[in-house]
N, C-alpha and C positions, 0 to 999 in steps of 0.2 A: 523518508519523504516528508517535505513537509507542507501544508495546506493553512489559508486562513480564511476561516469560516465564518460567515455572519446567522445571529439568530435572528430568525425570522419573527412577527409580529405573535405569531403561536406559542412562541418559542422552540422552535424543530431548528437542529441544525442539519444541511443538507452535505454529507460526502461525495465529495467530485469521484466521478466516475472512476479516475485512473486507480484511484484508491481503491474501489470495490475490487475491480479489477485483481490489480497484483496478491487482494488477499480472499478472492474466490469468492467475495462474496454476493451471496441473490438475496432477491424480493425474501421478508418471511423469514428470515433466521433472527432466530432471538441471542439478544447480547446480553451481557449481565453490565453492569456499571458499577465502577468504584469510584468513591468522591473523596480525595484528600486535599488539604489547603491550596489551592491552588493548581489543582490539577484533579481532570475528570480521564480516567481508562474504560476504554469499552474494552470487552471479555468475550472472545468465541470460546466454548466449549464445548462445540459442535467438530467435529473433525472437518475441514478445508483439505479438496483435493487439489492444490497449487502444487504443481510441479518446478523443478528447478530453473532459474534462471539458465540460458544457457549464453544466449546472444541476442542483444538490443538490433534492430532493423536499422538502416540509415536514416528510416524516419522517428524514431524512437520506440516505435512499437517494441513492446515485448516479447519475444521467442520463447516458446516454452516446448520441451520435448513430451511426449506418454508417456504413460506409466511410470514415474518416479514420483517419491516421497515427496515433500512436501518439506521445504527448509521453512526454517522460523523467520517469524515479521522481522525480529531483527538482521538475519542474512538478506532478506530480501530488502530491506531498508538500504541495508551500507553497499550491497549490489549495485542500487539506484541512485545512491551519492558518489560512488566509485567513477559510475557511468559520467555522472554530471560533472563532476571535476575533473576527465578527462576530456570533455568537450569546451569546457571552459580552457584549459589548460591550451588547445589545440588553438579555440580561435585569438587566444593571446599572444600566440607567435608572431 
């Protein structure tokens, strides 16, 4: 997934929701931050209860089943471009 964020006059950059979302996150959880040349990582090291992707809704919403594990940002990333290049793909017909 990818997002472009503007910093605000504070300096706060604000994550779009859908983001929070796919990676379970709420109000109050503390991130750690790494800063290298050109690129900033935020860090959970809090355990996220995100269950597996299973099936995108017609409207894009997310499906998520109970009680399963939790796949890594990166499955859930290439899940969510898989998704998007197969609708790209459809309305290019």
């Amino acid at each position: 997934m990818t997002a472009t964020l503007t910093l605000d006059n504070a300096g706060r950059l604000l994550l779009p929701a859908q983001i929070l979302r796919v990676l379970g996150m709420q109000p109050g959880v503390e991130m750690k931050v790494e800063v290298t040349p050109g690129r900033i990582e935020l860090l959970n090291d809090q355990e996220i209860d995100v269950p597996v992707i299973t099936e995108l809704s017609p409207d894009g919403t997310l499906l998520f089943p109970a009680g399963v594990k939790p796949p890594s940002a990166e499955k859930i990333v290439a899940a969510i471009k898989s998704d998007r290049q197969d609708r790209i793909a459809k309305l290019s017909r």
